[in-house]
Structures are given as structure tokens and as C-alpha cells.
C-alpha positions, -999 to +999 in steps of 0.1 A: +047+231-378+015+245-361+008+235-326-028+218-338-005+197-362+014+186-336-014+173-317-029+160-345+001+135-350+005+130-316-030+119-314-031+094-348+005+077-330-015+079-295-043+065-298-041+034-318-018+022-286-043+033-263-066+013-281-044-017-280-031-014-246-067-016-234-077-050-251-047-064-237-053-055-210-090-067-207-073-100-226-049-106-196-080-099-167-103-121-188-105-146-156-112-122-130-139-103-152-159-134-153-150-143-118-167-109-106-195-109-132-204-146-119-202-134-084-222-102-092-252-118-110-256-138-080-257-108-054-279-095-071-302-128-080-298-133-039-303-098-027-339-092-052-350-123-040-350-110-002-364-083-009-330-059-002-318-048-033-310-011-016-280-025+003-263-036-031-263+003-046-260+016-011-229-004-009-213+004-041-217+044-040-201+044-006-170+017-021-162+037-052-164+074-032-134+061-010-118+041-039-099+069-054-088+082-018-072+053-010-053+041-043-041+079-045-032+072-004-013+041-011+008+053-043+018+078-019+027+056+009+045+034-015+066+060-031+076+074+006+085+039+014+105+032-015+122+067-008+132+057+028+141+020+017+165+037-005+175+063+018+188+037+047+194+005+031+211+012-001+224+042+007+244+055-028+265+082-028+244+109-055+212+100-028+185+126-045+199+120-087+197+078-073+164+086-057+150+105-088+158+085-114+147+052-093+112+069-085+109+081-125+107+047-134+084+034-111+064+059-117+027+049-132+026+058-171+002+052-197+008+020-202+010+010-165-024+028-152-041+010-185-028-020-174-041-017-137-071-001-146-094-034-149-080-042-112-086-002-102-120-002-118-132-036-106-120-038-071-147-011-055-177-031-076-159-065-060-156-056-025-189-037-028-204-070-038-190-091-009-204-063+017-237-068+003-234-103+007-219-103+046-250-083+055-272-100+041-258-137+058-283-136+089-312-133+065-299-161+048-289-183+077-294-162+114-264-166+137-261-204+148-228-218+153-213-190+181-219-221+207-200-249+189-168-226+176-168-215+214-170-255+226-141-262+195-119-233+208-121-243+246-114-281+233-084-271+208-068-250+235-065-277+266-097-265+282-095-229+287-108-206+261-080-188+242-085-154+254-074-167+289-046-178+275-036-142+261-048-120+287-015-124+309+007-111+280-018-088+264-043-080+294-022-045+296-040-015+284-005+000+261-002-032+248-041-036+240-042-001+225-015-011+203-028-043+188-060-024+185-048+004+163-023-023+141-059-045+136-078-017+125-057+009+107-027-012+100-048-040+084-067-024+064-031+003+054-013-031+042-043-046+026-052-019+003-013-011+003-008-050-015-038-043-035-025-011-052+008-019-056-002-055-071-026-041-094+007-019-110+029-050-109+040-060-141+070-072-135+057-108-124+021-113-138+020-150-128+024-134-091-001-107-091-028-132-116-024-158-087-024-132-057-058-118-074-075-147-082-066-162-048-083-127-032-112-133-049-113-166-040-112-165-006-133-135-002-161-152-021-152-191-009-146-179+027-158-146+037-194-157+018-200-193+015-181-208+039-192-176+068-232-185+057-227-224+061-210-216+097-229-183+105-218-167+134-217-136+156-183-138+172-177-138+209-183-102+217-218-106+207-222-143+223-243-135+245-266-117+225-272-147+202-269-177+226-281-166+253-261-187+270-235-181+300-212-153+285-173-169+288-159-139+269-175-112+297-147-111+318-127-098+284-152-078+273-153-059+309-117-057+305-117-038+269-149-019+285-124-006+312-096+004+287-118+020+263-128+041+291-095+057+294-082+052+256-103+051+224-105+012+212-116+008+178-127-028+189-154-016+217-166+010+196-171-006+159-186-036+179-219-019+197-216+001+163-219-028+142-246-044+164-269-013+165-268-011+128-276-050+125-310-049+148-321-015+131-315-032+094-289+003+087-254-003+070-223+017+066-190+012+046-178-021+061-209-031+079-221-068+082-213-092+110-198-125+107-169-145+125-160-179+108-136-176+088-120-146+101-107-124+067-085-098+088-067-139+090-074-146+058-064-116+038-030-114+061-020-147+054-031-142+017+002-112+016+023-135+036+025-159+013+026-132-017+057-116+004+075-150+004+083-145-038+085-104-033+116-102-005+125-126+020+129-098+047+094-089+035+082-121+041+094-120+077+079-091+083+046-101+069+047-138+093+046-108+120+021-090+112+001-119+108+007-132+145-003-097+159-031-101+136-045-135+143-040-129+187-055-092+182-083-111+166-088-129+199-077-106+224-099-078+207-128-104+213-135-104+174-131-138+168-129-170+177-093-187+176-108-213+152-121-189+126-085-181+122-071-215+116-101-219+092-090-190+071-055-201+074-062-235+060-087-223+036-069-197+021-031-221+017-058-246+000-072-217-028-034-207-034-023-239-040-049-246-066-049-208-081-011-213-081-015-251-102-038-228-129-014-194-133+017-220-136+024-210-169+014-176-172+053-164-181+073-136-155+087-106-172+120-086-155+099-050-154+111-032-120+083-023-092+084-006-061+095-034-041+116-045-058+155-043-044 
């Protein structure tokens, strides 16, 4: 049998399951198709109607240039991991033939990348979306509760702000570089790290439908709506908008003075940030706004995705989201309060996503974290 025969079979068996892989697959991400469509049309309704409909494409070349760096990155990452995991904790005896045939079958197939490939596809255009939208909050409504999360804060936390609090266990420049480097490039490692290896998991689809729809959720419901109802600037730029007394300048002279000796990603995103506000420029990630905080948010989002994963996961995870929530504060991002608001907000969206995926059915498919 000729080579072109071969292909020609192999083609007619092909691609009729191609075909019907793909419309299940749209089939099963029905929900979050419309979710994002909804939530498109109206960035784009909102953003023509200022006048800034720039930022939108601006922000959508620069989120699907990275997109394939960083799922490529983080199928990487999660293979190594697996490969250690296996390596130190279970431990066989034939290590490589264990290690080979373990990584074989988690390996993404056909089937697999056609069944992520809705998430793959739509989460650049998604998060490309909410960017526009962050920017575009002080047009909307300019910078106007920074005052009453600072008076709630100093209230909450028996009178003293809650950087004052932290700065006798943080207020060391090791430790300060540390949390600084976990809330920049660790965040945003185990964010797109959870979205990439959710967006392959088909071993529990009523997990990753919930863990999606929940991400979408509180991206719109909190990093959008609820930040433009409580627009604000955050305490590092407190002054700026208040101009009122500046509690947080004793901080920010302290994170001045370490980034003087060692490169903090807080100090210098934050006067980056600020210059491209007030000259109306934008980057990948650019935008200001406080309350809710979604470094919290998004954290507390995997936490409670760990808790039905692995239970040492799950500790892990409660971790990384204390460094997370006191690096938001002691990095003089945030306001304490915009974390317990994403907290709350983001428990409330997973109880009700988790009330309408209920019945979606879990299969026994393996995936990388498993054990």
C-alpha cells in the first residue's frame, strides 16, 4: 500500500473525530463562551463610548503574543514537577521506565489539546478584556474611596493601620525582597500554572467547569464592577489622590530605601504604573485599582480548587495565600480590606458556581497532579 494511501485512510478515520471532538468540546464550554461574549460586547459598547477603543486591540495583541510563551512555560514547569514529585515521594524502584510511562500518559494528545483549546484560545481575549476595563475604571469613576478603605483598615485593625502592624516582622530588607519576588513572579507562575494545567483537566470536569466559571466571575464581578463602584488608587499612591496626610510614607520610605540596595518589583511597577496612568500610555498589565485586591482573589480562588486536588496541596496553597495577602500590605499595594473583600467575594461566587456545576458528572482520567 502506497504511502498517499495510507494517508488517505488515515485522514477519512482522522478527521471525522477531529470534527467531533471539536463540537464537544465547544458543547461542554457553551457557558463560558457566552460568559466572555457577554463580557466582550460590553467592553467594547463601554470602551467606543469614551472614546478609547485603541486600548481594547492594544491590549489583546500584547495578551495573545505572550499567551503561547507562557502555556508552553507552564506545561513545562508541570511536567518537571511531576518528574520531581515522582522522583522523591514515590520513589519506585525502575525510576526512569516509572517516570516514562507516567509522563506518556499525561502527556497532551489530540483529544486533550482539542478539548483545552476553547480555554487556550479564549483566555488571552478574556484577560485582554478585563485589562481594558481596569484602565479604563478612573474614566468611568476617578479614584474616590482611598480615604474611607484607609479610615476602615485603621478601624478593623485596633487603631493602627495594618502595615504597622507588619513592619516588625517584615520591616527587614531579605525578608521584604522575598515577599516581593513570591508576589510578583510567584503569583503570577501559580496563576497561569492553575490555569494551564485546569484547562487539560479532564479527569474532573465538574472541578475545572466550577474553577473557570468562578475565575471569570470574580475577575468580572470583582476586579471590574465591584473595583469601579469602590474606585481606588491603593495606599502607595494615597497621597497623590487625597491629598491628604500620607499614613503609608513612613512604608513607602522604607521600600524606597530597600529598593535602593536590591531591585523591588513593588517600587518600581508602582511609579511605572503611575507614569503610564497621567500620560494616558498602557502596557501588558497596566491599569490601577485596589479594592478588591485579585493577587487575593485569584489565590484564594486555587486554594479552594487545591482543597479537592491534594490535601498537602491545599496546605500549601493556605500558605501561599498568607504571604500573598501580608505582601499585599507590606508591599504597600493594597489595603488590608481589599483583601478580605476578595476573600469574601470570591467564597460567595464559588458557592453559587459550585450549586450550578453540581451535576456536571467526574470522570477517573489521570492528570498531572494527580497522586
Amino acid at each position: 500500500m502506497s504511502n498517499e494511501s495510507i494517508e488517505n485512510i488515515t485522514s477519512e478515520l482522522l478527521l471525522p473525530h477531529i470534527k467531533k471532538e471539536i463540537c464537544s468540546a465547544l458543547q461542554i464550554h457553551t457557558s463560558i463562551v457566552i460568559a466572555i461574549a457577554i463580557y466582550l460586547t460590553t467592553c467594547i459598547g463601554t470602551v467606543y463610548h469614551y472614546g478609547n477603543i485603541d486600548i481594547f486591540f492594544s491590549q489583546l495583541s500584547m495578551h495573545y503574543s505572550h499567551a503561547i510563551t507562557l502555556y508552553c512555560a507552564c506545561l513545562a514547569i508541570a511536567l518537571t514537577s511531576r518528574c520531581a514529585y515522582i522522583m522523591f515521594f514515590i520513589r519506585p524502584q525502575k525510576l526512569f521506565r516509572y517516570i516514562k510511562s507516567d509522563i506518556t500518559d499525561k502527556l497532551p494528545t489530540i483529544d486533550r489539546i482539542i478539548f483545552a483549546l476553547p480555554i487556550i484560545i479564549l483566555l488571552p481575549l478574556f484577560f485582554s478584556t478585563f485589562s481594558t476595563f481596569k484602565i479604563m475604571i478612573p474614566y468611568i469613576h476617578p479614584f474616590d474611596y482611598d480615604h474611607a478603605l484607609a479610615t476602615i483598615d485603621k478601624a478593623l485593625h485596633f487603631g493602627k493601620h495594618p502595615w504597622e502592624w507588619l513592619q516588625p516582622v517584615l520591616g527587614h530588607p531579605a525578608i521584604t525582597f522575598v515577599i516581593d519576588q513570591i508576589y510578583f513572579k510567584g503569583w503570577f507562575l501559580v496563576m497561569y500554572l492553575s490555569l494551564t494545567l485546569q484547562a487539560f483537566n479532564s479527569y474532573n470536569p465538574q472541578l475545572r467547569m466550577r474553577f473557570f466559571l468562578s475565575c471569570i466571575c470574580t475577575w468580572i464581578l470583582l476586579g471590574n464592577i465591584a473595583a469601579t463602584f469602590l474606585s481606588s488608587a491603593g495606599p502607595c499612591y494615597y497621597n497623590v489622590v487625597t491629598g491628604s496626610q500620607d499614613p503609608y510614607s513612613a512604608l513607602h520610605s522604607y521600600l524606597t530605601g530597600v529598593n535602593d540596595s536590591i531591585y523591588l518589583y513593588a517600587i518600581n511597577l508602582q511609579n511605572l504604573l503611575w507614569n503610564l496612568h497621567i500620560n494616558h500610555s498602557q502596557m501588558l498589565g497596566s491599569g490601577i485599582s485596589a479594592a478588591p485586591s485579585m493577587h487575593v482573589a485569584m489565590t484564594f480562588l486555587i486554594t479552594l480548587t487545591c482543597w479537592h486536588i491534594n490535601k498537602k496541596l491545599y496546605f500549601f496553597s493556605i500558605l501561599f495565600l498568607l504571604i500573598i495577602l501580608a505582601g499585599s500590605v507590606h508591599l504597600n499595594w493594597h489595603y488590608a480590606v481589599d483583601g478580605y473583600l476578595s476573600i469574601v467575594g470570591t467564597w460567595l461566587i464559588w458557592i453559587l458556581i459550585g450549586a450550578l456545576t453540581k451535576n456536571i458528572k467526574t470522570t477517573t482520567q489521570d492528570s498531572l497532579l494527580s497522586t
